[in-house]
C-alpha positions in Angstrom: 50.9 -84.2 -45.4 51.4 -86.7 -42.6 50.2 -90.4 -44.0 46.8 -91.1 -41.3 47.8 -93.7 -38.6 43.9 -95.3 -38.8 41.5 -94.7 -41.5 38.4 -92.6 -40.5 36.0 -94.7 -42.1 32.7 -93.2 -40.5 34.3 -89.5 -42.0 34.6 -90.4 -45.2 31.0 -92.1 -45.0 29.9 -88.8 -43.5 31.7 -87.2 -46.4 30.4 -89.3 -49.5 27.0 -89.3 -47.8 26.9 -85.2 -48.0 28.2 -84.9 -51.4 25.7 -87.7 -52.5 22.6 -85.1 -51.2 24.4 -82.4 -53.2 25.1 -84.7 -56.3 21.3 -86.2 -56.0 19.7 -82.3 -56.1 22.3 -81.8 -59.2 20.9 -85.1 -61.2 17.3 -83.4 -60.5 18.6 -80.2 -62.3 20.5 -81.2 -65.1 17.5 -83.9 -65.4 14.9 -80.9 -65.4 16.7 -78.2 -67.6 17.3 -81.1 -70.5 13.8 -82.4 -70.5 12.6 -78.8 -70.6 14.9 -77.7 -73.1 14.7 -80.9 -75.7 11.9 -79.5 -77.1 14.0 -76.6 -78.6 16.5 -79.5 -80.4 19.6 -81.4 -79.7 21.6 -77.9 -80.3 19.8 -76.3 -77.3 20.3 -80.0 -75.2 23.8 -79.4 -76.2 24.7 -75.4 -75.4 23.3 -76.5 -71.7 25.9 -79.0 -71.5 28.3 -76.6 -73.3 27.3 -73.7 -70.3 27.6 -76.2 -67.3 30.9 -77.8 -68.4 33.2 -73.9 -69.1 33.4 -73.1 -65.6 35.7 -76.2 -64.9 37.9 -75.3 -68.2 38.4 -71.9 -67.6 38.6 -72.0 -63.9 40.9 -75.2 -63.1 44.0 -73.8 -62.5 42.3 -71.1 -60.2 40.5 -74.0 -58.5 42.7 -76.1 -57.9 44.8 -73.4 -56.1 42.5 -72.3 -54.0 42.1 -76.0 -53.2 45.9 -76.3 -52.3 45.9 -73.4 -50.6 42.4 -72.2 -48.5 41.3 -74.8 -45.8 37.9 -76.4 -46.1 36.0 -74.0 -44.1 37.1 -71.4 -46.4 36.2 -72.5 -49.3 32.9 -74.3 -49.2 30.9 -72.8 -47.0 30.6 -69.7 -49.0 30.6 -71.3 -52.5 27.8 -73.5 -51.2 25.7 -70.5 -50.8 26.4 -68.7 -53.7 25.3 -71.9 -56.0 22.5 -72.3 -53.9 20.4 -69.4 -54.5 21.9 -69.3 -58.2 20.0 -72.7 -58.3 17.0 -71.6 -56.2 16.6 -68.8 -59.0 16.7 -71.3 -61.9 13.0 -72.4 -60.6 11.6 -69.1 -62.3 10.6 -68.2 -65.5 13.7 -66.6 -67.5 15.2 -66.0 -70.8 17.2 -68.7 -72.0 20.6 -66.4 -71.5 19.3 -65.9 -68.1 19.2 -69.9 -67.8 22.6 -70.2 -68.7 24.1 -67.1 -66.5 22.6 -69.0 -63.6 24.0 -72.7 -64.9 27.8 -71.1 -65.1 28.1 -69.4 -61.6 26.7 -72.7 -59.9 28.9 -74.9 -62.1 31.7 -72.3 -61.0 31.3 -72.6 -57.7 31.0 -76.4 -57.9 34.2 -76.6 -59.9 35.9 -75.1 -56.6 34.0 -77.1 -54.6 34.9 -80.4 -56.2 38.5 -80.8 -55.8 38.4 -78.9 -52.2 36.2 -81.8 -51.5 38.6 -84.4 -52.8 41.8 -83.1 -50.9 40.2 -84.5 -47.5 40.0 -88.1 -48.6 43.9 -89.1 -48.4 44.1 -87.1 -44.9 41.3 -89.7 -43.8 42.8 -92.9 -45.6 45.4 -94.7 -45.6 47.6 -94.9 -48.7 46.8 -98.8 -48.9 43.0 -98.2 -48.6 42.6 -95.4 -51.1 40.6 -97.8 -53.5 38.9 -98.7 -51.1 38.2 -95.3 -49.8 37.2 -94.3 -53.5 34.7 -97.2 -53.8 33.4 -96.2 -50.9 33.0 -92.3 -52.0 31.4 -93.9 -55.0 29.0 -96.0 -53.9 27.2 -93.1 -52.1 27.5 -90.9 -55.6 26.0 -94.1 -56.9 22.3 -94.2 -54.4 22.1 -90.6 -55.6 22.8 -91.2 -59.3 20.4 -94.4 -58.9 17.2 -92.3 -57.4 18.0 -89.1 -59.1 16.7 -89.7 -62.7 14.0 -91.8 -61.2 12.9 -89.0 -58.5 13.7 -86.2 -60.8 11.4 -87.9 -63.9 9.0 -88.4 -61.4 8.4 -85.1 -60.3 8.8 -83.6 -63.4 5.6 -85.4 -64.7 3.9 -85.0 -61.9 4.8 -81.2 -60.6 6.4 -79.8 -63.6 9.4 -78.0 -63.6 9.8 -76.0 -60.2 9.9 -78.8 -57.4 13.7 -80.5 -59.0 15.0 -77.0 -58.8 13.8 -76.1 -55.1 15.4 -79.5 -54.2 18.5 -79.0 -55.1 19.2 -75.1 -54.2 18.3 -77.0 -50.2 20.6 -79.4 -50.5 23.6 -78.0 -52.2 23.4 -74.9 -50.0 23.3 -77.2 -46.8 26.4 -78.4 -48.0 27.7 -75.2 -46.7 27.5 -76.6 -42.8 28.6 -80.0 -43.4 32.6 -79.2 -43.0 31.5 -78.3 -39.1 28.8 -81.1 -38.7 31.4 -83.8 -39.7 34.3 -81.7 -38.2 36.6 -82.3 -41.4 38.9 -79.2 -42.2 41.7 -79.6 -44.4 44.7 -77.1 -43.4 45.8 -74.9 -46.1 49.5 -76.0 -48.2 52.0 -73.8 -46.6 54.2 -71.3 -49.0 57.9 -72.1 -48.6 59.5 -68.3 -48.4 60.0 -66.9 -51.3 57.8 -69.1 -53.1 55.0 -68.6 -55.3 52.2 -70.3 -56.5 51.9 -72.2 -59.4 48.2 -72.0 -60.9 49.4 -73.8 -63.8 51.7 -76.7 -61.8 49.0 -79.2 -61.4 48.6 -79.4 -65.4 52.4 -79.8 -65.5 52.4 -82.5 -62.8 50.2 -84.5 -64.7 51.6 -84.6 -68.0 55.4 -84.7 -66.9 54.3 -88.0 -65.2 54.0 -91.0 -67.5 51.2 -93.2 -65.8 49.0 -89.9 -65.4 49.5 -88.5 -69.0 48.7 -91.8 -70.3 45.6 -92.3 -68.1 44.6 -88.9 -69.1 45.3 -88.8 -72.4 43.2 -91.9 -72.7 40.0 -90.7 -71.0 40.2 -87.9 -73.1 40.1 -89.7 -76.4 36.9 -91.6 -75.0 35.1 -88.8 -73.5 35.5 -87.1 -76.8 34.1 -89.5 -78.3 31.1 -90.6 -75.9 30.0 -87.3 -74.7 27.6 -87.3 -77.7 25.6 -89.2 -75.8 24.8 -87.2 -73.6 23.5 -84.6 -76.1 21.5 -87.7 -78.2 20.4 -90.3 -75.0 16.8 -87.9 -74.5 16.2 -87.9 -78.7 16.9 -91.5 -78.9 14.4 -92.8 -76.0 11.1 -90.1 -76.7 11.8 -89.5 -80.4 12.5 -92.9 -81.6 12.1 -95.4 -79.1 8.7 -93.6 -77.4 10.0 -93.2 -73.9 8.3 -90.4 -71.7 9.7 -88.8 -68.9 9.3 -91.0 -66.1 11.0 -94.0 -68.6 14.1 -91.6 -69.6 14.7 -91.3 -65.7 14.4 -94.6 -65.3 17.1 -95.8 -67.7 19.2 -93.5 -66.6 18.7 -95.3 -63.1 20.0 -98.5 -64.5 23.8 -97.2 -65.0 23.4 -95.8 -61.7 23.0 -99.5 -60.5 25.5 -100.8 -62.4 27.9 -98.2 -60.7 26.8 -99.0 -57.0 26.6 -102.3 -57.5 30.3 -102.1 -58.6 31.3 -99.6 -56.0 30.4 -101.5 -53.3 32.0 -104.1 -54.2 35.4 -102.2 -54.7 34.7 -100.3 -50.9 34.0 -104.0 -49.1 37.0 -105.8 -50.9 40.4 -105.0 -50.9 42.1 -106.0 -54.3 46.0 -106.2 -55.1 47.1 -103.4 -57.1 47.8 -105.8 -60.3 44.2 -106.5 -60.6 42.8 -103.4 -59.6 45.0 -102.3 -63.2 43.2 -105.2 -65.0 39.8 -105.0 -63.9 40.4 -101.1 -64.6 41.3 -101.7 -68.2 37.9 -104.5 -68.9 36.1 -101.9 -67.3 37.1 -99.2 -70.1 36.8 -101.7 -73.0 33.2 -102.1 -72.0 32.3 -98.9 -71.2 33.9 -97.5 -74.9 31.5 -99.7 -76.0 28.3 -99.0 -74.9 27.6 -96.3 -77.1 27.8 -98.5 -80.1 25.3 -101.2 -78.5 22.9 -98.0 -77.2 22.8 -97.0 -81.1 21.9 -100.9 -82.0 18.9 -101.3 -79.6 15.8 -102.0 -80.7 13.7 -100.8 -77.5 14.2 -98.7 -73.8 14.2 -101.9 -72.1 17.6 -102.9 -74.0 19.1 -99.1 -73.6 18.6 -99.9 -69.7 20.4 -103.0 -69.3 23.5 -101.4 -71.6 23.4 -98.5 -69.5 23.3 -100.6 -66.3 26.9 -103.0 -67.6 28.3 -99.1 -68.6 27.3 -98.2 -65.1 29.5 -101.3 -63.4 32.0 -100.3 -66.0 31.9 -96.6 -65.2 32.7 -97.7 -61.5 36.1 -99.2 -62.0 37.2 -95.7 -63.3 36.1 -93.9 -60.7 37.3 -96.3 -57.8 40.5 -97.7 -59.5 41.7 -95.2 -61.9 40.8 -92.3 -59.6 42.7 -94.4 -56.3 45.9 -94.2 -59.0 46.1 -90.9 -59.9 45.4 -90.3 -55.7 48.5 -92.4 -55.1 50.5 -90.9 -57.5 50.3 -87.4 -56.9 51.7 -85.2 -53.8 49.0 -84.2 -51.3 50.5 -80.6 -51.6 49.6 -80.3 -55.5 46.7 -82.8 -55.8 44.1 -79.6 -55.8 45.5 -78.3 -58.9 46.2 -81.8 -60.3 42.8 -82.9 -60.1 41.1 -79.6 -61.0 43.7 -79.8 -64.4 42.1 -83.2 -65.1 38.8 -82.2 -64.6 39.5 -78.9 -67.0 41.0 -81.8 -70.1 38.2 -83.8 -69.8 35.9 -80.9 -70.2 37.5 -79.7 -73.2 36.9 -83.2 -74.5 33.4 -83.1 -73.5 32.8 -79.8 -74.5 34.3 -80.4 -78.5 32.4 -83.3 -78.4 29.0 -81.9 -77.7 30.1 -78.8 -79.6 29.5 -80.8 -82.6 26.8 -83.5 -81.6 23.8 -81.6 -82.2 25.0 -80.9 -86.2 26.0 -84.3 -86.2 22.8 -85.7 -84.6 20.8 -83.7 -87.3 22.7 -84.6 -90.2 23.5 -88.2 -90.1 20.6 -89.2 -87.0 20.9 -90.2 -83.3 21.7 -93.9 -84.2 24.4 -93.8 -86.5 26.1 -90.7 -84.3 26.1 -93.2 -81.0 27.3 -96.1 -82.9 30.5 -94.5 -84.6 31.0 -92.7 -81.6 31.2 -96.0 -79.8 33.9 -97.5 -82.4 36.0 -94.3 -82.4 35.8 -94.5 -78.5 37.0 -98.2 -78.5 39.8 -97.2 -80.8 40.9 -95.2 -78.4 40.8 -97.8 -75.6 42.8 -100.0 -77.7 45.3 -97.6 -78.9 46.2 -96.0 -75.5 45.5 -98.4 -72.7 48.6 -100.7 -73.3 50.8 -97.4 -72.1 48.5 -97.0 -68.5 49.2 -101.0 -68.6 52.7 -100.7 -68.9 53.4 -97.6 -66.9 51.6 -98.5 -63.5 52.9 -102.2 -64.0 56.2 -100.4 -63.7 55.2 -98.5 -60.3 54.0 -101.5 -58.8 56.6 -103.7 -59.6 59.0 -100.4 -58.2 56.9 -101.1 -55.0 57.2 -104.7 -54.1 60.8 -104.2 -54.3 61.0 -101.6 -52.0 
């Protein structure tokens, strides 16, 4: 890949600002299909997750090839469609296997879609701006994560649960023209003769390099330990703390403040690469923490303001963490690299939610968050010193060259 001479900031806006539509319509389905399914108990909450999050396990190495080596306009397009009308479809009344067919081949399409998405952004940035860039990207993600719980608790109180589901089968298959209307195409990674792909290189990639295995390793540990949460939040705010739908969308509005109020800040300021590694590592410590202060909270008005700190603290991840592994990683294998990451978090999230629901039952929602939190923070502690140590290595290789 040749390095961009200018960064094409009005692309990537274009960019962040179509996957936001899509990412808005897929806050209004998840939103929908867990409040419609809590009723049935934190087991059923939890095989939805389960369903949505196996497509990106089992299809990583797959997606992250086709990444690498289809161009933009091959790949989404097409895939756009597909999850479209699986979403569309979700809006009528099925079987719960039905339900979850439909959940797996949009989730599969979106796992493609995801990192063919994410090869454009270092054809349209500058190496230097990447954080920047990735701020940017975020801050967009961020409006839609902000309005999306709100709109989506809105409208299921109000219309029930058809409206979410029409919403987001528009936008995610307009998504499918977007490549043309912001004339973006990423060209397809070459084959060198006699070579052969690789599905599996991006997972090697990333754990033959020490920064990224220790930055993955670590998110890992905490995402298996928080992603009960996302199994327990809906239980915790209408069971115990007597929040209704339009208040659970709410509070899940506050994080999504905290992370665009972060994000733009990290898009409008550039920050040396030293701090952007320390503010990275507060940001964790917090964020492995807020599960612990969710399960302490005595009302929905303090679950809000936690989420809203996890929010900003979710954003330095996303813009710092993400810009490193960007910088870090060849253009021609950053397809299957990031697809790989995506496919170990997953497994994380998915043995974590695996056993939330028996945990939730058995000990309560409460107690589950607030371990979760320490074990999460453990993890933090134990592992972050190596990301410290490892990037303060590449940086320091860096100003000497």
């Amino acid at each position: 890949m040749i390095e961009p001479v200018k960064t094409q900031w009005s692309k990537i806006q274009a960019m962040a600002l179509a996957r936001a539509f899509s990412l808005l319509g897929t806050e209004l389905t998840i939103f929908t299909l867990v409040f419609r399914e809590k009723d049935q108990g934190p087991a059923a909450v939890a095989a939805l997750f389960i369903v949505g999050t196996i497509p990106v396990i089992l299809f990583s190495p797959l997606a992250g090839t086709i990444a690498d080596r289809f161009s933009t306009r091959q790949v989404i397009p097409p895939l756009s469609i597909i999850g479209g009308a699986a979403i569309f479809t979700l809006a009528l009344p099925l079987d719960t296997w039905a339900i979850w067919v439909l959940l797996f081949i949009a989730n599969t399409c979106a796992s493609v879609i995801g990192p063919t998405w994410g090869k454009l952004t270092p054809t349209l940035a500058k190496k230097e701006d990447i954080g920047r860039a990735m701020g940017t990207i975020q801050s967009y993600f961020s409006i839609a994560g902000l309005f999306g719980p709100a709109v989506a608790g809105i409208l299921v109180k109000q219309t029930g649960y058809v409206v979410t589901f029409i919403i987001d089968g528009v936008f995610t298959t307009l998504i499918a023209v977007m490549p043309y209307l912001i004339k973006v195409n990423h060209k397809p990674e070459e084959l060198k003769e006699g070579e052969k792909t690789d599905m599996a290189q991006g997972f090697k990639f990333m754990m033959n390099n020490r920064l990224l295995r220790a930055l993955v390793i670590m998110v890992f540990a905490m995402v298996l330990c928080m992603s009960v949460v996302n199994v327990g939040d809906v239980f915790l705010l209408t069971n115990i703390l007597g929040a209704d739908s339009m208040i659970y969308g709410f509070v899940g509005t506050g994080f999504a403040i905290g992370t665009l109020l972060f994000s733009a800040i990290a898009g409008a300021k550039k920050v040396k690469p030293r701090s952007e590694l320390i503010i990275l590592g507060y940001g964790m410590a917090v964020l492995s923490l807020s599960g612990f202060a969710v399960g302490l909270a005595p009302n929905y008005w303090v679950v809000m303001a936690v989420w809203f700190v996890a929010g900003m603290a979710n954003a330095t991840i996303n813009s710092y963490g993400v810009g490193m592994m960007i910088k870090e990683t060849p253009h021609e294998v950053q397809g299957r690299v990031f697809a790989a990451f995506g496919a170990v978090i997953s497994v994380a999230s998915i043995g974590s939610m695996g056993v939330a629901g028996g945990l939730i039952d058995l000990f309560g929602v409460r107690e589950v968050f607030m371990i979760a939190g320490l074990l999460a923070f453990t993890a933090f502690l134990s592992l972050f010193p190596t990301v410290y140590k490892e990037q303060t290595k590449i940086i320091k290789a860096s100003s000497a060259a």
